[in-house]
C-alpha atoms as one frame of an Amber mdcrd trajectory, in Angstrom:
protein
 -28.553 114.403  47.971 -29.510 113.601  51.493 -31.181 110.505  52.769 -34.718
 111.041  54.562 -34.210 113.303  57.968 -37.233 111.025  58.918 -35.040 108.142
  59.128 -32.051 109.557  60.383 -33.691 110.896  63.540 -35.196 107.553  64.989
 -31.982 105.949  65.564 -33.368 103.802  68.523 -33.027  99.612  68.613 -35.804
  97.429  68.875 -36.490  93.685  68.547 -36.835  90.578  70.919 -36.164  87.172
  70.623 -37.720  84.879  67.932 -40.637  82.401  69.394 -39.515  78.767  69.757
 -40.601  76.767  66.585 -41.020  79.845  64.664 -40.561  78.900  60.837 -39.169
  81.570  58.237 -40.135  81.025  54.760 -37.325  81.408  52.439 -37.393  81.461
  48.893 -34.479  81.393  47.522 -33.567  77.253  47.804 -34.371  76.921  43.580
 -32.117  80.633  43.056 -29.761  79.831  40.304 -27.301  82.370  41.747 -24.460
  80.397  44.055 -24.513  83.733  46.164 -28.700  83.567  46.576 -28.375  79.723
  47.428 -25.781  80.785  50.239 -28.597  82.351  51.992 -31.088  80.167  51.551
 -31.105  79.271  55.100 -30.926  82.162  56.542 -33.919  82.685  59.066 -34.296
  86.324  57.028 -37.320  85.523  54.685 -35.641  86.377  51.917 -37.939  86.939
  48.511 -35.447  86.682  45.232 -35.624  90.292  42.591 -39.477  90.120  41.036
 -43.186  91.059  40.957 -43.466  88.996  43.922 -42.024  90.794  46.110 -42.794
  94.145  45.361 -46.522  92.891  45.601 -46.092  91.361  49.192 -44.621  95.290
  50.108 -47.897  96.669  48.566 -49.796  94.124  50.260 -48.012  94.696  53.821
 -47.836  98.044  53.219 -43.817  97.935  54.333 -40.897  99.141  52.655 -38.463
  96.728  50.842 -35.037  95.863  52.129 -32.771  95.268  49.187 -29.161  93.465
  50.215 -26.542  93.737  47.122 -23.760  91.172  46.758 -21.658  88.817  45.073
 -20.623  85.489  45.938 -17.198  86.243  46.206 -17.378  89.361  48.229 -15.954
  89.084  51.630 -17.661  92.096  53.476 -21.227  89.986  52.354 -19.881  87.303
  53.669 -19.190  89.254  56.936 -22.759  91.213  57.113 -24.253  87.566  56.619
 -22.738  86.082  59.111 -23.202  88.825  61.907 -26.548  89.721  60.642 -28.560
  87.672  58.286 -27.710  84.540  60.396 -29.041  85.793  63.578 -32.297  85.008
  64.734 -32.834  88.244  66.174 -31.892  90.530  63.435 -33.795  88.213  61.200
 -37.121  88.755  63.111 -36.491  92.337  63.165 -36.392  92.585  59.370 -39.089
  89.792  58.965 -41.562  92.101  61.173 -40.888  95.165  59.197 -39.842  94.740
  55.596 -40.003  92.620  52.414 -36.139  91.625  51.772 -35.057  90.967  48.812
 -31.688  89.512  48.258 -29.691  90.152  44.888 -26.830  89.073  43.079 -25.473
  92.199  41.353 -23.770  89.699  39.209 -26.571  88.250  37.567 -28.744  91.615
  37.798 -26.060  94.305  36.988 -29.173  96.738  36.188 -30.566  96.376  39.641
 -27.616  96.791  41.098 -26.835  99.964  38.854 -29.714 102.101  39.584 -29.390
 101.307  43.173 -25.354 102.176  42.981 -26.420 105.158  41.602 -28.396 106.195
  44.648 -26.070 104.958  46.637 -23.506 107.291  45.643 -25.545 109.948  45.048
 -26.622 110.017  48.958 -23.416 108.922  50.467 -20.618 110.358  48.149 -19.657
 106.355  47.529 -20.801 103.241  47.310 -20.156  99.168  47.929 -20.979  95.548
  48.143 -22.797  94.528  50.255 -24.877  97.551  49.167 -27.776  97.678  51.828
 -31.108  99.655  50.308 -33.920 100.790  51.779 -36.988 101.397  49.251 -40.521
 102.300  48.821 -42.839  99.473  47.577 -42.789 101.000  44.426 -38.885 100.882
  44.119 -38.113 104.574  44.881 -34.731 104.069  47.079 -34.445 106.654  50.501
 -32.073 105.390  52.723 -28.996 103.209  51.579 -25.898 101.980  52.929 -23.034
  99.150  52.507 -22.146  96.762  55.066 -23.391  97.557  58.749 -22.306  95.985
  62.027 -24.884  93.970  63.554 -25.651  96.393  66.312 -25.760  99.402  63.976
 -27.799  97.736  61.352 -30.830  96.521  63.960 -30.876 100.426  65.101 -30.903
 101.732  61.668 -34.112  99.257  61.282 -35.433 100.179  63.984 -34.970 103.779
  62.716 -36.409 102.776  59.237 -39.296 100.923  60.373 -40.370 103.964  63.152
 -40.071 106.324  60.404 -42.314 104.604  58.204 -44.629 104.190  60.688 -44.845
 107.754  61.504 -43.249 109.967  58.544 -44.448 107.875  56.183 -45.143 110.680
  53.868 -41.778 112.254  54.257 -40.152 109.216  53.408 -41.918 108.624  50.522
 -41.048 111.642  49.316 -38.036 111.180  49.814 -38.094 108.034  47.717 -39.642
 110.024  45.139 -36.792 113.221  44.913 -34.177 110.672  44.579 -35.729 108.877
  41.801 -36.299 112.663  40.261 -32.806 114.110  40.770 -31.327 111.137  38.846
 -33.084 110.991  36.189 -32.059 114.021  35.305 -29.589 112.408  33.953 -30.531
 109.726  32.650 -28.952 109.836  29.299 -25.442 110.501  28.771 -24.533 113.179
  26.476 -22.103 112.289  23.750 -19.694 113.895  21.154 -17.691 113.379  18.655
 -15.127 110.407  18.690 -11.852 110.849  20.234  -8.947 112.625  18.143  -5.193
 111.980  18.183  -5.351 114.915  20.064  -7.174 113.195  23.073  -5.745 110.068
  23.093  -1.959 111.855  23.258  -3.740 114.451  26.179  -5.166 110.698  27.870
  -1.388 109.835  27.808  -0.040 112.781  29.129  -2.518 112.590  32.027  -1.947
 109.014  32.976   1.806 110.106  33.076   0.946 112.137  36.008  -0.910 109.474
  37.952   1.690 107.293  36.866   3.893 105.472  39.801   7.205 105.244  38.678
   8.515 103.818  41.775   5.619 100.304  41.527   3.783 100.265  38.722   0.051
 101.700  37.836  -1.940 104.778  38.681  -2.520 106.733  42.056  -1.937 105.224
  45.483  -3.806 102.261  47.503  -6.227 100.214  46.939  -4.853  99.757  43.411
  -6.623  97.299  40.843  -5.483  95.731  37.754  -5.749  98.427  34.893  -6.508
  96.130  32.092  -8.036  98.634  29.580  -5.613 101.217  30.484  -2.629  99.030
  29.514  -4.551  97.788  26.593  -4.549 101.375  25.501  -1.282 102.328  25.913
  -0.025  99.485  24.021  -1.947 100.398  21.199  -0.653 103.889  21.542   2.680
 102.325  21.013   4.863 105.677  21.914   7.613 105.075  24.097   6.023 106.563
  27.090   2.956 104.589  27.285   5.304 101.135  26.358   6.961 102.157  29.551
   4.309 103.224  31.848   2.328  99.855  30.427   5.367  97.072  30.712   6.314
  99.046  34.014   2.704  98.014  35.567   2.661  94.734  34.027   5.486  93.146
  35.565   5.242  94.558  38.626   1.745  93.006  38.701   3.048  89.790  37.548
   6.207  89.924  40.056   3.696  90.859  43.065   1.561  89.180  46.082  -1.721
  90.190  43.387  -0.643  87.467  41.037  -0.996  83.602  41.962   2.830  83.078
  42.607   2.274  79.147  42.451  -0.406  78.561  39.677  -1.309  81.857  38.074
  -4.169  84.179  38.098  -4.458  87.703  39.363  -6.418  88.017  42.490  -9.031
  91.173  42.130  -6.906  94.202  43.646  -4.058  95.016  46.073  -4.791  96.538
  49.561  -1.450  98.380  48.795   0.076 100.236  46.798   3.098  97.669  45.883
   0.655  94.935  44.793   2.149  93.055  47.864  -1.025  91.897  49.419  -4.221
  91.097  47.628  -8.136  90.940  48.359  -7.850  87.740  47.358 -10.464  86.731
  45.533 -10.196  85.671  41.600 -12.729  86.973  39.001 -13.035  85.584  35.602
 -13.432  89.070  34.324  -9.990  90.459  35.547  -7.942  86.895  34.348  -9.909
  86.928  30.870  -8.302  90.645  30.230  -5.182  90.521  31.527  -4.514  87.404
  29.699  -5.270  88.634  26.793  -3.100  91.838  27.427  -0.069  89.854  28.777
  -0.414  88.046  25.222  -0.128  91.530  23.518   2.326  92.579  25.482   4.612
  89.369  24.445   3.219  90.422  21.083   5.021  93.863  21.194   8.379  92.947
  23.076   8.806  89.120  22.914   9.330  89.309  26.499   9.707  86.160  28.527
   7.966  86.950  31.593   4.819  88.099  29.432   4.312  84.482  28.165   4.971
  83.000  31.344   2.190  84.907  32.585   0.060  84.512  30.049   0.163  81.268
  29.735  -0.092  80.076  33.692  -3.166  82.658  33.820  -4.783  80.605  30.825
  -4.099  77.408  32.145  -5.039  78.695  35.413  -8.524  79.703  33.955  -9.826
  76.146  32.380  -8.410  74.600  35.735  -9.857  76.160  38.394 -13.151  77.927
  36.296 -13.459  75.566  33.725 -17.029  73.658  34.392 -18.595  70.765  32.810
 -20.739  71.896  30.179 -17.554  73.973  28.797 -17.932  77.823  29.808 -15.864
  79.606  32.837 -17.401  79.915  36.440 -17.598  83.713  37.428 -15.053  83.912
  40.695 -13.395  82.086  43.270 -13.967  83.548  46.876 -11.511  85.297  49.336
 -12.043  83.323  52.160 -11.887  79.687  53.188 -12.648  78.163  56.819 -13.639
  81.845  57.501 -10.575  83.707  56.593  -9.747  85.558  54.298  -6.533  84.590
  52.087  -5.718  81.552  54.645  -5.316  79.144  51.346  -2.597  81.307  50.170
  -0.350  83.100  52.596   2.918  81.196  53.793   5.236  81.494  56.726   8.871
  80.279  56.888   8.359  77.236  59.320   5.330  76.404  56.656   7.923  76.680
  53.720  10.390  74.479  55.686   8.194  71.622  56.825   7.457  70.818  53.095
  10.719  71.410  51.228  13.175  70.464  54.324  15.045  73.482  56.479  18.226
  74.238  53.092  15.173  74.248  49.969  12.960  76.686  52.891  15.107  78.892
  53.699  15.805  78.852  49.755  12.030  79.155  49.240  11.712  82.204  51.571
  14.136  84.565  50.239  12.480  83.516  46.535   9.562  84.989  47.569   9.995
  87.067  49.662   8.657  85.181  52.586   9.959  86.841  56.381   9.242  86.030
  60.072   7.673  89.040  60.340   5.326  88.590  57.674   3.325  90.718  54.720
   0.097  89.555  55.208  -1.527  89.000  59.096  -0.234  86.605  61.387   3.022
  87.199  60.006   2.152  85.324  56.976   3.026  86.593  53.836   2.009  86.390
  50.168   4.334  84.956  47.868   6.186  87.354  45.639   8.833  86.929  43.233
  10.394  90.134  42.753  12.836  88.954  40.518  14.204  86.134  38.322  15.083
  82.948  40.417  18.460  81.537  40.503  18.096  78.484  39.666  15.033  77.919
  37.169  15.067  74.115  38.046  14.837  74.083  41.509  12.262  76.791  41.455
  10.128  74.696  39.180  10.808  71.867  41.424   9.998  74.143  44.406   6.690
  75.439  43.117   5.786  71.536  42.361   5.841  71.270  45.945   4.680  73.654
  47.168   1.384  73.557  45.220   0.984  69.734  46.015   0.997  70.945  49.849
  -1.336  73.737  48.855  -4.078  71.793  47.699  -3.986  69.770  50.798  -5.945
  73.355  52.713  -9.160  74.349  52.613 -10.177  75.994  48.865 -11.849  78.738
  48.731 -15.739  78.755  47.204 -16.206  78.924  43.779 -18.968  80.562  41.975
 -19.892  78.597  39.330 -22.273  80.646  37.751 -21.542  81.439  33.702 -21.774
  84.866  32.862 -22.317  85.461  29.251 -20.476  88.856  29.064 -17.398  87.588
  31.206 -17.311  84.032  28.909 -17.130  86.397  26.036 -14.503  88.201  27.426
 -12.573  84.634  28.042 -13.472  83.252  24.629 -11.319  86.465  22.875  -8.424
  86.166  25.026  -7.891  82.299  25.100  -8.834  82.328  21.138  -5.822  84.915
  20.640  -3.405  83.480  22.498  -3.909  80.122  21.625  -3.150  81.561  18.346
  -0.036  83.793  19.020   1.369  80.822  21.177   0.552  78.287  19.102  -1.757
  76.416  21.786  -4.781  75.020  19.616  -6.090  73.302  23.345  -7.107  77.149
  24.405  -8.161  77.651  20.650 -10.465  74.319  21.549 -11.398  75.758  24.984
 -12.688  79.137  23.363 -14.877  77.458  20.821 -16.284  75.251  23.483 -17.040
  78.177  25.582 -18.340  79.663  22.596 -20.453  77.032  21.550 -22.399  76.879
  25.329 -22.747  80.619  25.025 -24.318  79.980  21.065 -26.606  76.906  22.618
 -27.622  78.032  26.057 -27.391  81.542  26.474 -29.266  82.671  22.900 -33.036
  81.836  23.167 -35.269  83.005  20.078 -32.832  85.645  19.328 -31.660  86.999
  22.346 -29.039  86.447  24.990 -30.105  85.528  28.617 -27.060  87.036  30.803
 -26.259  83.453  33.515 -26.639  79.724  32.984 -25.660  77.230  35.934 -25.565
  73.762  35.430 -26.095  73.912  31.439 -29.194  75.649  32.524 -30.100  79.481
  31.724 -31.019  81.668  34.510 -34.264  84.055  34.094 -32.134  87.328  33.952
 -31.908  88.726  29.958 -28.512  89.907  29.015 -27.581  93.521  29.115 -25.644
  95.368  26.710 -21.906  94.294  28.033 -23.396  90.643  27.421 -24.525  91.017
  23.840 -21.149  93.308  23.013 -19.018  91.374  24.773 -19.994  87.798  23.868
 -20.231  89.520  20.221 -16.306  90.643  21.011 -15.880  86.947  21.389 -17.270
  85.976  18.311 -15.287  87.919  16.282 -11.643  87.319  18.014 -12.465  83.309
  17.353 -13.666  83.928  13.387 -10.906  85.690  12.913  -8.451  82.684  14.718
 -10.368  79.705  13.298 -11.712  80.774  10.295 -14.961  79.502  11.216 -17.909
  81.921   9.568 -20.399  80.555  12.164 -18.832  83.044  15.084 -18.878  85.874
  12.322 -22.819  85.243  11.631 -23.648  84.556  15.362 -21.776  88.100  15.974
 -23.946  90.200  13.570 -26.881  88.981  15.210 -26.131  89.687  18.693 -25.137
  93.384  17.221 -28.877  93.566  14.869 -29.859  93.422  18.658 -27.877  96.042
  20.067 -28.529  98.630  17.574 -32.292  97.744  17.399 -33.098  98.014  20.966
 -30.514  99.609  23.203 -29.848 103.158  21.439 -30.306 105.836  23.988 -31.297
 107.999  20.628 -28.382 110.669  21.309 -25.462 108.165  19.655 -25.273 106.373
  22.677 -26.684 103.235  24.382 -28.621 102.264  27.239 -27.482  98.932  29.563
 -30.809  97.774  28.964 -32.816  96.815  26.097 -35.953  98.977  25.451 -38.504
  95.601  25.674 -36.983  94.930  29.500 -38.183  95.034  32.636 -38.831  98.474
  33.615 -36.963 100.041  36.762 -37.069 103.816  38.499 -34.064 104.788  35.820
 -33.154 102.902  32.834 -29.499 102.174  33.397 -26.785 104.234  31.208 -23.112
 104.057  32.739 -20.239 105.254  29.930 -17.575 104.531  32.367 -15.250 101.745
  31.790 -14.931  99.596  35.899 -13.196  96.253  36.070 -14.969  95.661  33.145
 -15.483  97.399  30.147 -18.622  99.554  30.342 -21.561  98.588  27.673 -21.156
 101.565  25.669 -17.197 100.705  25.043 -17.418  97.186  24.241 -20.519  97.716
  21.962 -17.994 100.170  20.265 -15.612  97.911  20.131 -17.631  95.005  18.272
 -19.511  97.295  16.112 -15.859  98.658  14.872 -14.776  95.349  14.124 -17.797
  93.872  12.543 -17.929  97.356  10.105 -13.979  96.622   9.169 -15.281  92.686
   8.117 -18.503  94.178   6.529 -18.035  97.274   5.355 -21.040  98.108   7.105
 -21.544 102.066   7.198 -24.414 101.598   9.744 -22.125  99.902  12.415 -19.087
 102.139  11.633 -21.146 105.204  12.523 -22.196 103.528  15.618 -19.471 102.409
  17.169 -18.098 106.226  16.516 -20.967 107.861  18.105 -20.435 105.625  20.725
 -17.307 106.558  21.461 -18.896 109.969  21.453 -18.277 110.323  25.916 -14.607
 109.106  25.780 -13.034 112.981  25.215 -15.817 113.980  28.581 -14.456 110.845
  30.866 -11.066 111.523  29.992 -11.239 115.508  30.539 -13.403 115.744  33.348
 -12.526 112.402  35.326  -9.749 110.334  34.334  -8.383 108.023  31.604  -8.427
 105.486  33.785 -12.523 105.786  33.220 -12.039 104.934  29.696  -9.608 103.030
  29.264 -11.653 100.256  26.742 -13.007 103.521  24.924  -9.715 104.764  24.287
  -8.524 101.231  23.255 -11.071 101.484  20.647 -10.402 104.943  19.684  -7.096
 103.613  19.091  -8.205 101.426  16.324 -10.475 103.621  14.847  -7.548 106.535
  14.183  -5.953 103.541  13.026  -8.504 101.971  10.651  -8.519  99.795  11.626
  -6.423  97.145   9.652  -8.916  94.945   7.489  -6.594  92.055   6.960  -7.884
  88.920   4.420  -6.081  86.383   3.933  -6.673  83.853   1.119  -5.725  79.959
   0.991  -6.762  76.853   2.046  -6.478  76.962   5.691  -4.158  73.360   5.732
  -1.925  75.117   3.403   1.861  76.073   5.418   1.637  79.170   3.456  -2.034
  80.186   4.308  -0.970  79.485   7.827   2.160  81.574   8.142   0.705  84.425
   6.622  -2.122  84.059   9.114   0.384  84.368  11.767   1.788  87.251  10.782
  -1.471  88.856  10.911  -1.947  88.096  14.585   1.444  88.907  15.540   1.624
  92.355  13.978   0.636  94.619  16.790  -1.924  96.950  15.116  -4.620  98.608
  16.834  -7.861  96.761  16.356  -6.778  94.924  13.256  -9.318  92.235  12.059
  -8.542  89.213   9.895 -10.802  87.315   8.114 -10.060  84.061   6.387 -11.801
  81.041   4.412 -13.799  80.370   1.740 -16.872  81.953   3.812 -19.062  84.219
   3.399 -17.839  87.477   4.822 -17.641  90.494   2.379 -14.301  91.514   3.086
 -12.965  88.212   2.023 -15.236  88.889  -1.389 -13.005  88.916  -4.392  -9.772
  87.852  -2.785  -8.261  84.763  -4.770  -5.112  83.078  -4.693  -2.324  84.966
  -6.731   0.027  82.816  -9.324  -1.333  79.792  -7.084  -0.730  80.841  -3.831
  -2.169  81.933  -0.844  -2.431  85.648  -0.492  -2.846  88.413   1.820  -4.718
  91.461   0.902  -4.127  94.373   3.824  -7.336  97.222   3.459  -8.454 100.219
   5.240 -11.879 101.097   4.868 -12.403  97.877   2.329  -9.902 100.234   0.080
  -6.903  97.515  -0.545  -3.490  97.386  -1.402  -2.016  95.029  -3.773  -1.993
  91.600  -2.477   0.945  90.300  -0.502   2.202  86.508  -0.375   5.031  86.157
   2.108   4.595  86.730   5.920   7.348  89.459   5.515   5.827  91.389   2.796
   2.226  91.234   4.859   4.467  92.530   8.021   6.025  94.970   6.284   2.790
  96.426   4.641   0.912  96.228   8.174   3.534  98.184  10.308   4.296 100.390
   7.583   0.966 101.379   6.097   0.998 104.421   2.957
């Protein structure tokens, strides 16, 4: 799919300088969006996603300008700076187009259809992704980020065409929007067999770098759902190939050698230096995989991990009202990683010229440097000598650390994304025995509950305690839902149970795609030139997946036919992504497939919950590592716990598949014993 020849031809510059006094109206001061509000004074007249602005194109009779980002995206940051922040450029898109600026984080539908486009034209796509569109919406020329002098010829180029092909470009608008939506609804299939999850192994073997850890070569990001998935497989192989990738993640320049947190991907293909922003998303689910992975192997450096990327998480994204701020930006005083990197005479003018030099072979810090400037990024490629002094070290060295410039922080709450952190902090408060992240999960969960659901549905941001105008999509409702049912199952607490159920009524009401699948977007939303549908599992996991995932679990609490049959038609595109594109596409998918070949475990355990007993057999529930196993617990109202009673006077654990039981169990050895060793 080509991009308008009309356009393409006119590639001549135009513009002149803006008239003294000249006043640009702006409207995006009262955006909720931290990435909106930083270009709120730009002299672009920016309109915000709406009605509004696709009436002011009608009423012009100009195309729209559509600018993609996120606030922690440091190519935006660059585009802004060179081009939305210069009077001249400004004018030039002031004359000629309505410009609308969007955060693809708060509108992940907007930014889907136009990704799609984007793609489709180009052969890839970006942030910032740069559209050009009919008034109606119809996309014909797209980009990502342009130099200043290349992006005022290419709207120069845009705004001759339309002035003189204006047919041609609207069709052109109009051939895109009819080539994809073709297809616009994903086939599916059946659910995934042993067969394909074995064949998803056997291919990720191949991708597999033996040498450092993960898949394929630079840029490489943090395969979350992947390693989820292998460690559910449990075979040798995938243990390997998954603890392999995990510490050398943990050991490299991607994780947060002084404080925790993974940074969003390496540049390289030794996880040596980062982009170095933080997302919620990415910490959220490698925290909770880090805590499974201590869960298989009891390994050391998986709790360390764990826990510094948890306490890293209600530090630095914990906000006021309770929930988790989306990112934390790349840059600070305009370059990118300057907060973090390190060079020897840095390391010795804090700890003194013995504890440097100490410092420097640690982590691999060298006069020549890993990083530019002959910086480098802290690594610790292996155990430290001396734990004491490192601690000591580290101490120091953060205290000197938080003397630079931070980097932004977008403190935006995304619904999906808090779900996401409300599972993992719930479960590994529980499996290492930290009730303050228990306490920070049911806060989160508790803004989510108050804020975020209106009248029955969930809007998708909230800033300040106060809920943005975007409604949630299908990762919110799925994922938040996720969240829900990870903190029932820690606390006990049948509120998160009932608020789950009714965030899933919702998906399988209005977001069924009516072939087994579902769309991103609910059928009562607004309408765009595709409804968006995308099975493949990113740096999050896709809709589709995670509404698999909750609908699985909810059935094993429930017994509910209805959700089981969803959440395996869901999983109906997992064999496709895995045989025609990669496992690494569906990696959440296959997590959940995982769970459904194994059940999954329905797990109720009986007692009061202040009873010793209640509580060790509790923990043996969440420290056997069985795919997708759900526990329920209480005197509350959730059928699988119907008809389980204490036996001989004490508590009692009753393991079912299916809501077909075995006999009741009341030691945590017993419960083990029957959950790793099922008949």
């Amino acid at each position: 799919m080509k991009s308008s020849d009309a356009v393409s031809v006119h590639l001549a510059g135009r513009g002149h300088a803006p008239c003294a006094g000249e006043v640009f109206m702006n409207r995006l001061k009262n955006a909720t969006s931290p990435y909106l509000l930083q270009h709120a004074d730009n002299p672009v007249e920016w309109f915000e996603w709406g009605e509004e602005a696709f009436a002011e194109a009608r009423r012009r009779d100009v195309p729209l300008l559509v600018s993609v980002g996120y606030s922690a995206c440091h190519w935006c940051h660059v585009m802004a700076h060179e081009s939305f922040e210069d009077a001249q450029t400004a004018r030039m898109m002031n004359e000629a187009f309505v410009n609308v600026k969007v955060d693809r984080e708060e509108r992940p539908d907007v930014d889907a259809v136009y990704m799609n486009a984007t793609t489709a034209m180009n052969g890839q796509g970006g942030w910032p992704m740069t559209v050009f569109a009919t008034p109606e919406g119809h996309p014909f020329y797209t980009g990502t980020y342009f130099p200043r002098r290349q992006f005022q010829q290419l709207l120069g180029a845009i705004s001759k065409a339309w002035g003189q092909d204006r047919d041609e470009v609207a069709a052109a608008g109009g051939r895109v929007v009819e080539q994809l939506g073709r297809f616009a609804v994903t086939p599916s299939g059946p659910a995934p067999t042993r067969e394909v999850t074995e064949q998803a192994v056997r291919d990720l073997a191949k991708s597999f770098d033996a040498a450092r850890g993960g898949f394929g070569g630079a840029p490489k990001f943090p395969p979350s759902m992947v390693l989820e998935f292998l460690l559910r497989h449990g075979t040798h192989e995938a243990t390997e190939m998954a603890g392999a990738t995990l510490e050398a993640m943990a050991r490299g320049g991607i994780y947060d050698q002084l404080c925790g947190g993974f940074a969003r991907y390496s540049v390289d293909a030794g996880w040596v230096v980062p982009h170095f922003e933080k997302m919620l998303y990415d910490n959220a689910l490698l925290l909770r995989v880090y805590a499974h992975w201590w869960r298989s192997t009891g390994n050391p450096l998986a709790k360390r991990v764990a826990l510094e990327t948890a306490e890293w998480m209600l530090r630095e994204l914990g906000t006021s009202e309770g929930g988790f701020a989306s990112a934390l930006d790349a840059d600070s005083e305009g370059e990118e990683g300057k907060f973090y990197v390190w060079t020897p005479a840095e390391l010795r003018r804090v700890l003194g010229e013995k504890r440097g030099e100490w410092a420097a072979a640690v982590f691999n810090v060298t006069p020549e440097g890993t990083f530019e400037h002959g910086a480098s990024v802290l690594q610790l490629l292996s155990e430290p000598p001396d734990k004491a002094v490192f601690d000591d070290v580290r101490a120091e060295l953060l205290t000197a650390r938080e003397q630079r410039v931070r980097p932004g922080r977008d403190d935006k709450v995304v619904a999906a994304w808090n779900g996401l952190a409300v599972a993992a902090l719930a479960e590994a408060g529980a499996l290492f025995d930290r009730p303050h992240l228990i306490g920070a999960a049911r806060t989160a969960a508790k803004l989510l509950d108050r804020v975020h659901v209106q009248d029955g549905r969930l809007w998708r941001t909230s800033r300040d305690g106060r809920v943005g105008a975007n409604a949630g999509v299908l990762e919110d409702y799925a994922d938040v839902a996720e969240g829900f049912i990870a903190l029932y199952g820690v606390t006990g607490e049948t509120r998160w149970f009932d608020r789950a159920g009714a965030l899933l009524d919702t998906v399988l009401e209005h977001f069924p795609d009516g072939s087994g699948g579902f769309y991103d977007t609910p059928d009562d939303g607004e309408a765009l030139f595709q409804r968006p549908q995308d099975p493949t599992d990113g740096a999050t996991p896709s809709g589709r997946s995670a509404a698999a995932g909750a609908l699985l679990s909810y059935a094993a609490l429930t017994g509910s036919t209805r959700h089981r049959e969803a959440a395996e038609a869901a999983l109906g595109t997992v064999t496709a992504l895995t045989e025609r594109q990669s496992a690494r596409f569906a990696g959440w998918g296959l997590a959940v497939a995982e769970a459904v070949l194994a059940g999954p475990a329905e797990i109720a355990i009986a007692g009061p919950l202040d009873d010793p007993r209640t509580t060790a057999l509790h923990r043996a529930a969440l420290m056997a590592a069985v795919p997708g196993a759900v526990i329920a617990l209480g005197d509350g109202d959730v059928p699988l716990m119907e008809g389980r009673t204490l036996v001989n006077g004490h508590p009692a654990a009753y393991v079912c598949r299916h809501f077909t039981c075995h006999a009741p169990v009341t030691t945590p050895a017993e419960l083990t014993k029957e959950l790793l060793n099922p008949a």
